[in-house]
C-alpha positions in Angstrom: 21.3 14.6 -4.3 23.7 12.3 -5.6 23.9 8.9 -3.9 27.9 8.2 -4.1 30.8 9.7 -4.7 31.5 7.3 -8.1 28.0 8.5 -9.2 28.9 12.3 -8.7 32.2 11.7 -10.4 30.6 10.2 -13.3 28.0 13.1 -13.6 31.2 15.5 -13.2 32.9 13.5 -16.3 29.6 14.2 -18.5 29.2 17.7 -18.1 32.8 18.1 -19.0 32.8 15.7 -21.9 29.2 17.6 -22.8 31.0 20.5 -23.2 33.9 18.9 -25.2 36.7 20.1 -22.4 39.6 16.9 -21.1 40.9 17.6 -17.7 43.9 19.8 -18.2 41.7 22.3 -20.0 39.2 22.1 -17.1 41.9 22.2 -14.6 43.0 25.7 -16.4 39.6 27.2 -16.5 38.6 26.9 -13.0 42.2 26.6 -11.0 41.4 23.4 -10.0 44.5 20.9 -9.8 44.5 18.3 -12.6 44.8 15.6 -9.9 42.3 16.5 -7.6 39.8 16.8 -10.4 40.9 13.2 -11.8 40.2 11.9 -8.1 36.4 13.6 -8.2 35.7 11.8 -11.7 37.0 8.4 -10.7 35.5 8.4 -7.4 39.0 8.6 -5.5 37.7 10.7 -2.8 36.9 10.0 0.7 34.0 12.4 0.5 32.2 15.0 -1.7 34.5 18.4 -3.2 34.3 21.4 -1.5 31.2 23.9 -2.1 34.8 25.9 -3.1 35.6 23.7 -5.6 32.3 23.1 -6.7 31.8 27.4 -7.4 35.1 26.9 -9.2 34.2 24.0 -11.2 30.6 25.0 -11.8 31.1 27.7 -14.8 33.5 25.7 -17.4 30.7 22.5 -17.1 28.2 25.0 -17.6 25.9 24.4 -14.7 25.2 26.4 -11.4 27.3 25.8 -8.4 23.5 25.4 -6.7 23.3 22.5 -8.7 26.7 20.9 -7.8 26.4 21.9 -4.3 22.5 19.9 -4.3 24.0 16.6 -6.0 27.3 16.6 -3.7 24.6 17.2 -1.1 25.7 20.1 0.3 22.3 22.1 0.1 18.8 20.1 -0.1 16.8 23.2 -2.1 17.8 25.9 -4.1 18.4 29.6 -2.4 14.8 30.3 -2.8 14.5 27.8 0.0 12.6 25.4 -1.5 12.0 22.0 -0.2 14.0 18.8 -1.7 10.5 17.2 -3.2 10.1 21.0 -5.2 13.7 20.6 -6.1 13.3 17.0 -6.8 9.6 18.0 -9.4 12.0 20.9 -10.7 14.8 18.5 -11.8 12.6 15.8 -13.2 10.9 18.2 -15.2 14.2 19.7 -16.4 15.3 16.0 -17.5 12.1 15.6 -19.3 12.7 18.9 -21.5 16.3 17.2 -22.2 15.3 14.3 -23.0 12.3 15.4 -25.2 14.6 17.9 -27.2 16.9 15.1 -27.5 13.7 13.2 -29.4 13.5 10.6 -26.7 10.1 9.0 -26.7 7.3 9.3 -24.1 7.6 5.4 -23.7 11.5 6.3 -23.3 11.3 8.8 -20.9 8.7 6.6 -18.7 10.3 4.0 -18.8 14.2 6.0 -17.7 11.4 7.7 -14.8 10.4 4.7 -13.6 13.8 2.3 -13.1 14.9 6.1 -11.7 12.1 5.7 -9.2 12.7 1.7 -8.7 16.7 2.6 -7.9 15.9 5.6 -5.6 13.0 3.5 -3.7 15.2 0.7 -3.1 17.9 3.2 -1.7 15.4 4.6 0.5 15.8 3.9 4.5 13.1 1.6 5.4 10.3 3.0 8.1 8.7 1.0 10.5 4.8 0.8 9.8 2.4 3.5 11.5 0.7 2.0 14.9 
């Protein structure tokens, strides 16, 4: 899941740069208003798109709307109803395979795994010890 909206609208803004689209072209293919998808990619919005808008965005950036719908926090697995840590394995392995195809070194890769884990740990609500 994504952490903020700003994050979210960032990761929005890559897939559709990934797939060489601007905004009015993305606003064409999936009916979604120029504005509104300007607000999601510079973080504009009180809270996380639709799961509508998500399905309607999901097939010009050329991911699921699972996907969206998990990072926009929506779901926590997949429809197979997996838990968030297999969903969590299943994306990190998924960004390894990028990266590696992208010739990214092991030392790389380690190193982008652990400042991932260092961010997400420090995000992570504190518990109180065990008694």
């Amino acid at each position: 899941m994504t952490t903020n909206i700003a994050e979210f609208g960032w990761y929005i803004r890559g897939l559709r740069e990934k797939e060489g689209m601007n905004l009015s072209r993305l606003a064409q293919l999936s009916g979604v208003s120029h504005p509104y998808l300007s607000q999601i990619e510079n973080g504009k919005l009180k809270g996380f798109p639709s799961p509508d808008i998500l399905k309607k965005i999901s097939g010009p950036l050329g991911v699921s709307p699972e996907e969206l719908m998990f990072r926009a926090g929506h779901i926590i697995g997949s429809s197979t109803g997996q838990t968030a840590e297999a969903t969590g394995t299943e994306l990190l392995l998924r960004a390894i395979r990028k990266l590696t195809a992208e010739g990214k070194s092991w030392g790389e890769i380690g190193k982008m795994a652990l400042d991932h884990a260092q961010l997400v740990h420090s995000m992570a609500p504190q518990r109180a010890p065990n008694n």
